[in-house]
C-alpha positions as CSV (number, residue, x, y, z in Angstrom):
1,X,13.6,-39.4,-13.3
2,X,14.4,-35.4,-13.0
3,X,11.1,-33.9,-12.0
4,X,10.7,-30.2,-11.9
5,X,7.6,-27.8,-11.0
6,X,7.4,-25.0,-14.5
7,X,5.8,-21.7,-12.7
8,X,3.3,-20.8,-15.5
9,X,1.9,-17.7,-16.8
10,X,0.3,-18.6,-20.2
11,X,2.3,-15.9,-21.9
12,X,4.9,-17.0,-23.9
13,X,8.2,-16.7,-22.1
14,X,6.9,-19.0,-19.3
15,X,5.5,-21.7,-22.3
16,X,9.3,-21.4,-24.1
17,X,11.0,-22.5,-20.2
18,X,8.6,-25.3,-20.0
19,X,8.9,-26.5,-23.5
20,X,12.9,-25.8,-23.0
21,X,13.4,-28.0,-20.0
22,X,10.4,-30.8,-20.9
23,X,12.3,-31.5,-24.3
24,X,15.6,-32.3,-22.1
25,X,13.5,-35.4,-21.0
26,X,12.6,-34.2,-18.0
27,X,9.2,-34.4,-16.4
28,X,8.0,-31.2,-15.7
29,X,4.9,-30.0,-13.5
30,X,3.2,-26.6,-14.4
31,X,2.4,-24.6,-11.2
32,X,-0.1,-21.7,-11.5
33,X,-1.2,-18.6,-9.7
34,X,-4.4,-17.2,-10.0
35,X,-3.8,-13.5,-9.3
36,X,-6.5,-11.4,-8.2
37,X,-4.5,-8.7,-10.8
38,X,-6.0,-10.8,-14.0
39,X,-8.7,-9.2,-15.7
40,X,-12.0,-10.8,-15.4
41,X,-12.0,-13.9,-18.0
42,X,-15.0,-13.2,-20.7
43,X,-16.2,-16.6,-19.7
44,X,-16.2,-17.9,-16.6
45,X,-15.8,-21.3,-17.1
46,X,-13.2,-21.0,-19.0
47,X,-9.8,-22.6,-18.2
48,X,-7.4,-20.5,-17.8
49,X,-4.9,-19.7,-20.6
50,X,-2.1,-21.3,-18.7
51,X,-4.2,-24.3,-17.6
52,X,-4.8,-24.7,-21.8
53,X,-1.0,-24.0,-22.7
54,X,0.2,-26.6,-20.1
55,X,-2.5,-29.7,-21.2
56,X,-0.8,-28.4,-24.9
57,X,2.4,-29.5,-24.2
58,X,1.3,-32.6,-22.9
59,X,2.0,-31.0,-18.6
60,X,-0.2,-31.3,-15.8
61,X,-1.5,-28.1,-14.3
62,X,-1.7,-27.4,-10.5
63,X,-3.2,-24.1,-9.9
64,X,-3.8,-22.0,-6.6
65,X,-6.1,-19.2,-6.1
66,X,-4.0,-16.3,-4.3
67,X,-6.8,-13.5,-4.6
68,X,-6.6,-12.7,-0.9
69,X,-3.2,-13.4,-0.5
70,X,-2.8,-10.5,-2.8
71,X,-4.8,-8.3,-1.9
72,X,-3.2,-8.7,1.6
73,X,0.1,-7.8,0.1
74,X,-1.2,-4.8,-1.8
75,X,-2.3,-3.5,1.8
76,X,1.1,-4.5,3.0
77,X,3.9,-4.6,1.0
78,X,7.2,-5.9,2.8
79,X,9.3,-4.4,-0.3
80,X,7.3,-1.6,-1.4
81,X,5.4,-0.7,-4.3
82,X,6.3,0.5,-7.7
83,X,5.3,3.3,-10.1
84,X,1.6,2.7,-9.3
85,X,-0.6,-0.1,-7.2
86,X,2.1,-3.0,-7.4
87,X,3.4,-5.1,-5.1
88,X,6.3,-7.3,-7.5
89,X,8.6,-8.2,-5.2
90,X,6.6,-9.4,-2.7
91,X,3.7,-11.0,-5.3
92,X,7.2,-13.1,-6.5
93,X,8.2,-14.3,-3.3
94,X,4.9,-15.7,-2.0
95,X,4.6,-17.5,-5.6
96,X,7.7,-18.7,-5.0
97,X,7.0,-20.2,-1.8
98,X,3.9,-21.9,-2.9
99,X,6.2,-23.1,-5.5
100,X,8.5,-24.5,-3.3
101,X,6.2,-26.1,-1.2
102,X,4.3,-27.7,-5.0
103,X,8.3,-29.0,-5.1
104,X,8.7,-30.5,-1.9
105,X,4.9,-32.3,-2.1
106,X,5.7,-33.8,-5.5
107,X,9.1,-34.9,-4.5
108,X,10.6,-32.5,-7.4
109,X,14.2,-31.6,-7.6
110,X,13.7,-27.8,-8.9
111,X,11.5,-25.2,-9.4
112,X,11.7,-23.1,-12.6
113,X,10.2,-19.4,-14.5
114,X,10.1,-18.0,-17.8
115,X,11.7,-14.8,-15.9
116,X,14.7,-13.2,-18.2
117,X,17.2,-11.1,-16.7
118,X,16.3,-7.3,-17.2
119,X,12.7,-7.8,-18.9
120,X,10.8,-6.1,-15.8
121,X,12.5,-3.0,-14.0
122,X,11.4,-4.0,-10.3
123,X,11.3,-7.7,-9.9
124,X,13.7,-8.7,-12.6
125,X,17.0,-7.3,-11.9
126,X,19.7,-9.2,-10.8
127,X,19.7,-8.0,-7.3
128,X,16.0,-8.2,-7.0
129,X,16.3,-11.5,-8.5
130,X,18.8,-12.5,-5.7
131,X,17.2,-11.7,-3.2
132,X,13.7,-13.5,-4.3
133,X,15.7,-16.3,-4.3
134,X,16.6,-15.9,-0.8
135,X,13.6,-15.0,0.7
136,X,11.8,-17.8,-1.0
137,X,13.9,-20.4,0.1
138,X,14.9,-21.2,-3.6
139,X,18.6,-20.5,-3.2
140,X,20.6,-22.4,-6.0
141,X,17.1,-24.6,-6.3
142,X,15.5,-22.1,-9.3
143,X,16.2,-21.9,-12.5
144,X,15.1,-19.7,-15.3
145,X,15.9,-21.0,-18.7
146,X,15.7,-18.7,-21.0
147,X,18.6,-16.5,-19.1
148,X,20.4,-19.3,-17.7
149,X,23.6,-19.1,-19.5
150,X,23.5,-15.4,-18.0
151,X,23.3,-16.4,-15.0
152,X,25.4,-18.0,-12.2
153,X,24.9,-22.3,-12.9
154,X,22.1,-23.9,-10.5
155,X,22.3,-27.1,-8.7
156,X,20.6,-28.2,-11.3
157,X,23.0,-27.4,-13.9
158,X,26.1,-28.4,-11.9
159,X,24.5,-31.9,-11.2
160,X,23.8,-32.5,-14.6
161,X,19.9,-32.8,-14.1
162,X,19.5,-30.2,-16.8
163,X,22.2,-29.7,-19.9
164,X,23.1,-25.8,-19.2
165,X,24.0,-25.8,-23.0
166,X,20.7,-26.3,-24.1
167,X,19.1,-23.4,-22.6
168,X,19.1,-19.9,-23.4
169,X,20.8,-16.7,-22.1
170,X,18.8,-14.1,-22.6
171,X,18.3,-10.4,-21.4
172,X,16.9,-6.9,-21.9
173,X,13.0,-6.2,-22.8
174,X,13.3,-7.1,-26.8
175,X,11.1,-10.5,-27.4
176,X,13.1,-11.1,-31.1
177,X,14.7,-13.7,-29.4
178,X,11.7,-15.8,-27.8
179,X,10.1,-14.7,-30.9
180,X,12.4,-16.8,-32.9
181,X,12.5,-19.9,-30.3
182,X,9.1,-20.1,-30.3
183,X,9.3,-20.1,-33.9
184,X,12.2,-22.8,-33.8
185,X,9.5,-25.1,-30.9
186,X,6.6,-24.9,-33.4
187,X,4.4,-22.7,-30.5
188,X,2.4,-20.3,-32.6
189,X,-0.4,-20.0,-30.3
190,X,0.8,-17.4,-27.6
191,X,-0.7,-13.7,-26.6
192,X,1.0,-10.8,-27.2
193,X,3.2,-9.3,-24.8
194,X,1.0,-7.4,-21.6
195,X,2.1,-4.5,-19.8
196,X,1.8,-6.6,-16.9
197,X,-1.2,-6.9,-14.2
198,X,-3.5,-4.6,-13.5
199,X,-2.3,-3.1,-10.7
200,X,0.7,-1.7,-12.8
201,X,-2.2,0.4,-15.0
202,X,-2.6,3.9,-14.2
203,X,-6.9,4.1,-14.0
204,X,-6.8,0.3,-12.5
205,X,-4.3,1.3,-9.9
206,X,-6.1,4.5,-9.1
207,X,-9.3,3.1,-8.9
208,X,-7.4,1.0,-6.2
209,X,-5.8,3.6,-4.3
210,X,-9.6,5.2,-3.6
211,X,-10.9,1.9,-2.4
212,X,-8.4,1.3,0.1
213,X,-8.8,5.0,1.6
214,X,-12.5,3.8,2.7
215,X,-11.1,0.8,4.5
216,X,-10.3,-2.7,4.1
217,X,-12.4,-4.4,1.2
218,X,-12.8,-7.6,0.1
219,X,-12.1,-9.7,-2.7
220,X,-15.6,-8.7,-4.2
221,X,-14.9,-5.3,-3.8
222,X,-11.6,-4.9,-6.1
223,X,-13.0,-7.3,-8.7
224,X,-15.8,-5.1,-8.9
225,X,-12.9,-2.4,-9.9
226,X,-12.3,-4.3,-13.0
227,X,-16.0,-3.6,-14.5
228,X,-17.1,0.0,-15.8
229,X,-17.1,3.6,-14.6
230,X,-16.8,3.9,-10.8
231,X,-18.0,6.8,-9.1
232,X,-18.3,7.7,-5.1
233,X,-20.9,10.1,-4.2
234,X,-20.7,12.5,-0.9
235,X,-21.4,9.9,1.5
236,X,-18.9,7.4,0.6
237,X,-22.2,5.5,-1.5
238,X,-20.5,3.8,-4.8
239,X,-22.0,3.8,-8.3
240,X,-20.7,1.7,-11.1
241,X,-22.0,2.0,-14.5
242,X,-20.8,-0.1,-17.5
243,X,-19.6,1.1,-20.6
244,X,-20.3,-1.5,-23.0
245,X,-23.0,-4.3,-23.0
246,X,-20.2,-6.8,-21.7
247,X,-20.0,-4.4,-18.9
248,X,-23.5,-4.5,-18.1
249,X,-23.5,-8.5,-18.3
250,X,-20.9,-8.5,-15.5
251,X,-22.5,-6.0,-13.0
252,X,-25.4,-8.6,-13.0
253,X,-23.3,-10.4,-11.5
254,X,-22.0,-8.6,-9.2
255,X,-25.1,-6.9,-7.5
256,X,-25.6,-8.4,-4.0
257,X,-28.5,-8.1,-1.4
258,X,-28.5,-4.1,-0.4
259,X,-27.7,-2.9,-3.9
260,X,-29.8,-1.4,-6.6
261,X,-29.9,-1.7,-10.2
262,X,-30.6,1.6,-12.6
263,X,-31.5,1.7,-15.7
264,X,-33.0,4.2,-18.3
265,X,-36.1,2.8,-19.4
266,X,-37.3,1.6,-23.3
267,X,-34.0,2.8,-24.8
268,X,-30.6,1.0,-24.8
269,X,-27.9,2.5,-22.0
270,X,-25.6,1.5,-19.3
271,X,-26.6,-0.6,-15.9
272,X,-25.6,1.1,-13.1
273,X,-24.8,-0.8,-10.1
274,X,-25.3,1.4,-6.6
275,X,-23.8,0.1,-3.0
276,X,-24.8,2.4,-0.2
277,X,-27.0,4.4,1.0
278,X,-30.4,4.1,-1.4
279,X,-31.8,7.5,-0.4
280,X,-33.7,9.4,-2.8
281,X,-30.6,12.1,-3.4
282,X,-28.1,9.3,-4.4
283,X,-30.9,7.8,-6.5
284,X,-32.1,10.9,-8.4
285,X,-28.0,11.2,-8.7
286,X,-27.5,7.5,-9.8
287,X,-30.1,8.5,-12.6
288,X,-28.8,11.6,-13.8
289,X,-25.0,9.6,-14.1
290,X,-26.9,7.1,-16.0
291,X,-28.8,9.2,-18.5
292,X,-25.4,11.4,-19.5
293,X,-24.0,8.2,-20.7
294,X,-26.6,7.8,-23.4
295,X,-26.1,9.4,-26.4
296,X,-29.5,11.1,-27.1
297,X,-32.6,10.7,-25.6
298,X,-36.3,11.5,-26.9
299,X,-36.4,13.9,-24.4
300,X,-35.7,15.0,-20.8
301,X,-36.7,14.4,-17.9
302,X,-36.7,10.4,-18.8
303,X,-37.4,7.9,-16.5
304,X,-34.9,5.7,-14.9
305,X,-35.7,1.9,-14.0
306,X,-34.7,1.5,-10.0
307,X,-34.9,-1.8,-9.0
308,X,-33.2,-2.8,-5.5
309,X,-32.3,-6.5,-5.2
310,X,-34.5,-8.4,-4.3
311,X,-37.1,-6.4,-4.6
312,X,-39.9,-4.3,-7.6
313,X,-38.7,-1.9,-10.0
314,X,-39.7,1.9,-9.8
315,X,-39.3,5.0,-12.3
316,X,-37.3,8.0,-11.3
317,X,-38.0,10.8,-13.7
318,X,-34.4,12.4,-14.3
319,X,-32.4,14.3,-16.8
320,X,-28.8,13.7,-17.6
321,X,-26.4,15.0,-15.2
322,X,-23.5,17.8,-17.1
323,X,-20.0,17.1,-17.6
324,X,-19.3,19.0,-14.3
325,X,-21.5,16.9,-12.0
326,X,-19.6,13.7,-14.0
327,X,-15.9,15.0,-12.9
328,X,-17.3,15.9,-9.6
329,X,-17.9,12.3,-8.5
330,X,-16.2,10.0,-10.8
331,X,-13.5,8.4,-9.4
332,X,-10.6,8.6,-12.4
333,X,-7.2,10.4,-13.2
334,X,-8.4,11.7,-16.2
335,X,-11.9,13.5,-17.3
336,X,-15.2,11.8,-18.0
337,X,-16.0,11.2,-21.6
């Protein structure tokens, strides 16, 4: 039997190739990446979406955490970067290779994507697309279905593992087409289209940027990036406040021996996470951040909740820093609001 490894997104071009190629008979095995670009799930334990749209269509899901894999390539890129923070090229080709080696293990005959010709400006291009192929080892071995009749014919396709006819030939950015085939499958259940991963989004990617000019970080570090305000104080000390209650759930998890937790005391407000230097100037600062970001207070100076880890709350007394002292140390492209 034709075996095949499906690499799997949980959006809905990657669900149409799989559903495309397992209704040609052939047994297909869904391979996905878990990026460190994803935004946090909302709950943890969660599968993720392309671990549910796989066990949907009746596919088992291998998945492979690539967090530092990434953020080695964001430090590094072989093939450069594009408009902002990411890495596509490169992110493609190591998928691709794990891929690969998923095909080999499993004793599959191809590997395939939901990429279509011209969707993404840097990693979907023909000659970009080429020479992923390449540099993965997948030369005449990949396959993407939905632009396969626009495409030269794969092994695959010459062999007569997969009928070329069947599959799609697709291009450009417009979804009206996978739209309608998804329509035409009976999948309803699909996100809308992203602008892509994090990295590709101008305050993520900035945010970014200013970590890596303090030195290497680790995984922690840039997942902390996807929570809150961030600010960076004089000394290099980092603050990160949340800006909804969801927010404030996930820097509880986040705070690690060495940091301390702010919080304006008896009246709803952000948590503010601080990893530095503790001393009393980045505190009483830490508490002035915090008390601008509530709406009104009973009065000023208010006290601030400081509570290192591990250790017993205090109150700072502190009144709510201005909108100059916010621009001075938040770390964003655009103003505080």
């Amino acid at each position: 039997m034709t075996t095949a490894i499906g690499c799997i997104s949980g959006g809905l071009d990657s669900t149409l190739a799989v559903a495309l190629i397992k209704r040609q008979g052939i047994e297909v095995i869904a391979f996905h990446v878990l990026h460190l670009w994803h935004p946090l799930p909302e709950n943890p334990g969660a599968k993720p979406r392309a671990v549910a749209t796989a066990e949907s269509l009746g596919v088992r899901c291998v998945t492979l955490d690539a967090a530092q894999a990434d953020l080695d390539m964001v430090q590094n890129p072989k093939h450069g970067l594009g408009k902002r923070m990411n890495p596509c090229i490169d992110c493609r080709i190591w998928s691709l290779v794990r891929a690969k080696e998923l095909m080999l293990a499993e004793g599959a005959d191809f590997v395939f994507t939901g990429e279509v010709v011209g969707q993404r400006p840097m990693s979907q291009r023909r000659p970009t697309m080429r020479l992923i192929e390449k540099e993965s080892g997948l030369e005449d071995l990949l396959l993407r279905p939905l632009s396969a009749k626009s495409l030269t014919p794969t092994k695959a396709e010459r062999e007569g593992l997969v009928d070329r006819e069947r599959l799609m030939g697709i291009s450009g950015r417009s979804r009206r087409e996978q739209m309608k085939l998804a329509s035409e499958l009976g999948i309803t259940d699909y996100p809308s289209p992203a602008g892509g991963c994090l990295v590709t989004d101008p305050a993520f990617a900035f945010r970014l940027k200013e970590l890596l000019s303090h030195g290497p970080p680790s995984v922690a570090d840039v997942e902390l990036l996807k929570v809150g305000r961030h600010f960076r104080l004089a000394d290099g000390t980092l603050l990160v406040m949340g800006r909804f209650e969801k927010d404030n759930v996930l820097l509880e998890r986040f705070l690690q021996p060495g940091d301390v937790k702010l919080e304006a005391a008896e009246i709803p407000g952000p948590t503010t996470l601080l990893r530095g230097s503790a001393s009393e100037a980045n505190l009483a600062t830490a508490a002035s951040l915090t008390l601008r970001y509530i709406k009104s207070l009973p009065r000023t100076p208010w006290p601030v909740l400081v509570t290192p880890v591990g250790g017993q709350p205090r109150q700072v007394p502190a009144a709510p820093a201005d909108d100059a002292e916010a621009r001075r140390w938040i770390i964003s492209p655009e103003e505080p609001k």
